[in-house]
N, C-alpha and C positions, 0 to 999 in steps of 0.2 A: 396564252403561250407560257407565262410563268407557271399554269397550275399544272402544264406538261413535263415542265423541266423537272418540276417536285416530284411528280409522278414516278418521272423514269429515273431520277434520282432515288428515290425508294426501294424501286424494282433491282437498282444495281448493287446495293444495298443489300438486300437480301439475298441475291446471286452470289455476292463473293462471303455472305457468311454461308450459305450452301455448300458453294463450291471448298471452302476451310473446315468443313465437317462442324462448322457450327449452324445451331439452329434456334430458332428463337421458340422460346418456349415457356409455360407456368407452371406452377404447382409445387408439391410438398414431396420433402421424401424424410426419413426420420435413420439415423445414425443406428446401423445395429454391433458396431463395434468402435473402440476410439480411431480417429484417425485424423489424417492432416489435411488441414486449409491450407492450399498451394497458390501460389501467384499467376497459375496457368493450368489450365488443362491436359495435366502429365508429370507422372514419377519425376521427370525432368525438373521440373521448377521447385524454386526453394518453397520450404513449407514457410506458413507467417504465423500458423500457431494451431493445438492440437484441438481437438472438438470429443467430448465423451458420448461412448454410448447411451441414444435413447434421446436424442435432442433431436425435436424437430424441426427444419428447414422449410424457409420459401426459397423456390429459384425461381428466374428468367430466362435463361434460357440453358443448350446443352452445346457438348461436343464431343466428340468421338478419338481419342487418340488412336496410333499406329499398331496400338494391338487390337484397335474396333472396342476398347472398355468404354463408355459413355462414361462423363463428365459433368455434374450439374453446377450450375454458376451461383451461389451465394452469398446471403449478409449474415458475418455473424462478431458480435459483440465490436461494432465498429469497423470492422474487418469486410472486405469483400476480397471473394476469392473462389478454387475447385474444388469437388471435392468429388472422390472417385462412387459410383455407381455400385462397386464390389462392396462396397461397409455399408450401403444405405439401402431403404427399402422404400416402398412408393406409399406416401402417404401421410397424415398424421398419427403422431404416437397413440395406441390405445390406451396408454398409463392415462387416469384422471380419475377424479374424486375429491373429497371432504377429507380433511387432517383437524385435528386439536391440538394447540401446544401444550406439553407437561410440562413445562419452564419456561422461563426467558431463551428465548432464541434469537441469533443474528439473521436479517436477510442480507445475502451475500451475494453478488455480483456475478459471481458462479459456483459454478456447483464443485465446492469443495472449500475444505478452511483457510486455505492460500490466498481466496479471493480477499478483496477488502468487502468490510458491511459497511450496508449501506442506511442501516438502524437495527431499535433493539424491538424485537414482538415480545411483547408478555405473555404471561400465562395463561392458559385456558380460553387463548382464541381460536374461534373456529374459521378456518381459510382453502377454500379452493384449487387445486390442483391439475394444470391441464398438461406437462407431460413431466417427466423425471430422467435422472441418469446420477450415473456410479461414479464415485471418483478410483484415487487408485488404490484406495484401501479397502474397497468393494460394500463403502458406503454408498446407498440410494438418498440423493437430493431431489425436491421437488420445487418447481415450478411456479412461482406464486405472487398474486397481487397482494398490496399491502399499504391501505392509506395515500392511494395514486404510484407508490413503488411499486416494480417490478425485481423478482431479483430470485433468490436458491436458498431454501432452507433445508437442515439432516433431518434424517426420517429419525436421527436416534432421540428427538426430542420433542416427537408428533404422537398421538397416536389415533387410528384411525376412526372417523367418525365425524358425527358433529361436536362441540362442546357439550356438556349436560353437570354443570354442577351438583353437587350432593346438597342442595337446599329444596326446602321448601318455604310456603306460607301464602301470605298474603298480597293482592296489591289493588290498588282503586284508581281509574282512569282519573286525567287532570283535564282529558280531553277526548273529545269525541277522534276515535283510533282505527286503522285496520285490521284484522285477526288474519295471519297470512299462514299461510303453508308449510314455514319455513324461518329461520330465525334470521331475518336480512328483507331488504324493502325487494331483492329479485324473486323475492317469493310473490305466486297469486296471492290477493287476496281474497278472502271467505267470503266477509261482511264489517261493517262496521259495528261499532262497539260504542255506545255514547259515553259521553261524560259520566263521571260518579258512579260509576258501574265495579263493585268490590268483586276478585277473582282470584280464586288460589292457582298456586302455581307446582309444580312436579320438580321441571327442571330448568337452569339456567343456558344462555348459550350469547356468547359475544362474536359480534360480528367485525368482518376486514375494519370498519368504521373505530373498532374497539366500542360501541353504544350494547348493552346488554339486553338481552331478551330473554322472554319469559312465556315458557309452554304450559299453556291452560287449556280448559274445558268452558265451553260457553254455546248455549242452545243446543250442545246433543254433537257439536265439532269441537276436537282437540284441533288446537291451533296455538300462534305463539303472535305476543303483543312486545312492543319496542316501550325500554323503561323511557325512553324521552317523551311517555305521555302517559306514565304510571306512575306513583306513587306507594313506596311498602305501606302496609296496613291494612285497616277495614276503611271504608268509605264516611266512620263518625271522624277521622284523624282526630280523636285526641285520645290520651295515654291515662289512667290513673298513676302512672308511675312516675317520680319525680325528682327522683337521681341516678347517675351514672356511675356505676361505681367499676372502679379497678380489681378484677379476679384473675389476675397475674403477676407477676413480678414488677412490672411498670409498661402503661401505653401511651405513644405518644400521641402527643396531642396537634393537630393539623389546623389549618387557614379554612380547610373546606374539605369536601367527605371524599379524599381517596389520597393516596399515598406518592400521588405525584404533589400535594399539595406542600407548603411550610409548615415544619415542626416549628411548634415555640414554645412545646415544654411536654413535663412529665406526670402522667397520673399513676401513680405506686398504688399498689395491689391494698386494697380498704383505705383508700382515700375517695370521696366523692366529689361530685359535683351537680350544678342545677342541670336538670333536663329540660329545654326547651321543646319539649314534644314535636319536636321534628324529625325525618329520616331519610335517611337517602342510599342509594346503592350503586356500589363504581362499577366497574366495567370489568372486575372479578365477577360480580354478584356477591357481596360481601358490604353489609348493613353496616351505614354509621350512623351516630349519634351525635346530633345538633345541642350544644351545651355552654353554658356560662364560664368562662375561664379569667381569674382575672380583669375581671369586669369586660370582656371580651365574649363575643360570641366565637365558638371553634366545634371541632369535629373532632369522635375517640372511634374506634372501629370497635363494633360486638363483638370481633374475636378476643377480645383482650378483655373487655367489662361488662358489666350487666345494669339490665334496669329494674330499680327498686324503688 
C-alpha cells in the first residue's frame, strides 16, 4: 500500500510540473551571448547575476514562459537559477585544446580580472582547455584545471600548444619508466624504458602537476619520459668538472634546485664554488647545480653560472 502511495505521489508530481509548462529534463546547452541568471523562469524575475558568452551549462530540467521561449534550469558558480533558450545553444562548447603559459598567470574564479585568484600558474606550463568565454573587453578566458583547482585564466598570457622548451641534452633513467604519447601520465604509454638507460632530449613540457617532461627518441618512437624518474646527464653521472662559477652579475644561491626554494646567499660573477657533481631540473626545465657553500650543501641555476 505504501509503495502505491509513492507511486502515485510521483505520478502527481509530475502532472503539475507538466501542467506549469515545466518539464523535467538533462543535458547541456552552451551561452552564445552574455546573459542573465534569473530566479525564475521569465524576463519577470530578478536576475542573481550575469553569465558570459561561451560557458557551458548542465541543466535538469525546463520550462516554457508566456511567450512559449523555453527556459533551462541551472548551476552556476554557486548559483542556481534560468536562463533563457534565446542566448544558448544545445550542447557542449566546441572551444578545447592545449595552452602554454608565457608568464606567471592567475587562475581566477571567472573569467575575467574582477574575479578573485585563486593561485599563481607559472611559466611554461602546459594545461588543458575544455571551453572558453570573453569578458567585457572582448578578452577570451579559458577553462582550466590546475593542481585539483578549477578556475579561468587570459588567453593574453597562454600561447597555443603544448609547452616545448628551447633546451636540449641529456638524461638517464633512475628508474625503470613509461615512454608515453604525451607529456602527462593521461598519455598511452609506448613501452617501458629500464633503469640506467641514458636519452637525449629535443624538448621540454610541464605538466598541470608542474613535474617536467621530456621528448625523446628511444627504439625507432618519439615519445616523452617524466623527470621524476630521470636524471640530467649520461648514465656514467660523474662530471670532470669541479666548480661552479658565477658568469653574471651575481646568483643566488638556493636550499635546493628551483627558485621556490631559500636563498641564503650570493655567488658574484668569477667567484666559485665546489661542484658536487650533482643535478637537477625544476619544473621550468632549467638545470641546477648541487655545490658546497659555506660548508653547506646548496643549489646555483645554469642560467646564471657555469662548470669549470
Amino acid at each position: 500500500m505504501k509503495r502505491m502511495h509513492r507511486f502515485l505521489a510521483a505520478l502527481l508530481i509530475v502532472a503539475l510540473c507538466l501542467s506549469s509548462g515545466l518539464a523535467l529534463a538533462e543535458g547541456k546547452v552552451t551561452t552564445t551571448g552574455s546573459l542573465n541568471l534569473r530566479k525564475g523562469a521569465g524576463l519577470d524575475y530578478a536576475s542573481i547575476c550575469t553569465i558570459a558568452k561561451g560557458v557551458t551549462l548542465k541543466y535538469d530540467k525546463t520550462s516554457v514562459d508566456d511567450r512559449g521561449v523555453t527556459w533551462y534550469h541551472v548551476s552556476y558558480k554557486n548559483h542556481k537559477g534560468w536562463i533563457s533558450s534565446m542566448y544558448t545553444k544545445k550542447g557542449g562548447s566546441s572551444s578545447g585544446g592545449t595552452v602554454t603559459t608565457t608568464a606567471q598567470i592567475n587562475l581566477r574564479k571567472g573569467a575575467g580580472v574582477g574575479y578573485d585568484a585563486i593561485l599563481t600558474i607559472g611559466k611554461g606550463v602546459t594545461l588543458s582547455y575544455d571551453s572558453t568565454a570573453k569578458d567585457s573587453q572582448g578578452v577570451t578566458w579559458l577553462y582550466v584545471s590546475y593542481k585539483g583547482k578549477t578556475g579561468w585564466i587570459s588567453s593574453k598570457y597562454v600561447k597555443a600548444g603544448g609547452g616545448s622548451g628551447g633546451v636540449s641534452g641529456k638524461v638517464t633513467t633512475t628508474g625503470s619508466l613509461n615512454m608515453r604519447k604525451g607529456p602527462g601520465l593521461a598519455y598511452e604509454s609506448l613501452f617501458t624504458i629500464g633503469k640506467g638507460v641514458t636519452l637525449k632530449y629535443d624538448k621540454t613540457s610541464v605538466d598541470d602537476r608542474g613535474v617536467t617532461w621530456y621528448r625523446t627518441v628511444y627504439r625507432g618512437k618519439t615519445g616523452w619520459v617524466s623527470a621524476k624518474y630521470a636524471k640530467a646527464g649520461g648514465s656514467s653521472g660523474k662530471s670532470t668538472k669541479k666548480s661552479v662559477v658565477g658568469n653574471t652579475g651575481k646568483s643566488n644561491v638556493h636550499t635546493g634546485p628551483g627558485l621556490s626554494y631559500k636563498s641564503i646567499g650570493v655567488l658574484h660573477k668569477g667567484e666559485s664554488a665546489a661542484f658536487l657533481n650533482k643535478t637537477s631540473v625544476d619544473e621550468r626545465g632549467v638545470t641546477w647545480y648541487k655545490i658546497t657553500w659555506k660548508g653547506k650543501d646548496a643549489w646555483v641555476s645554469s642560467k646564471y653560472t657555469k662548470l669549470q
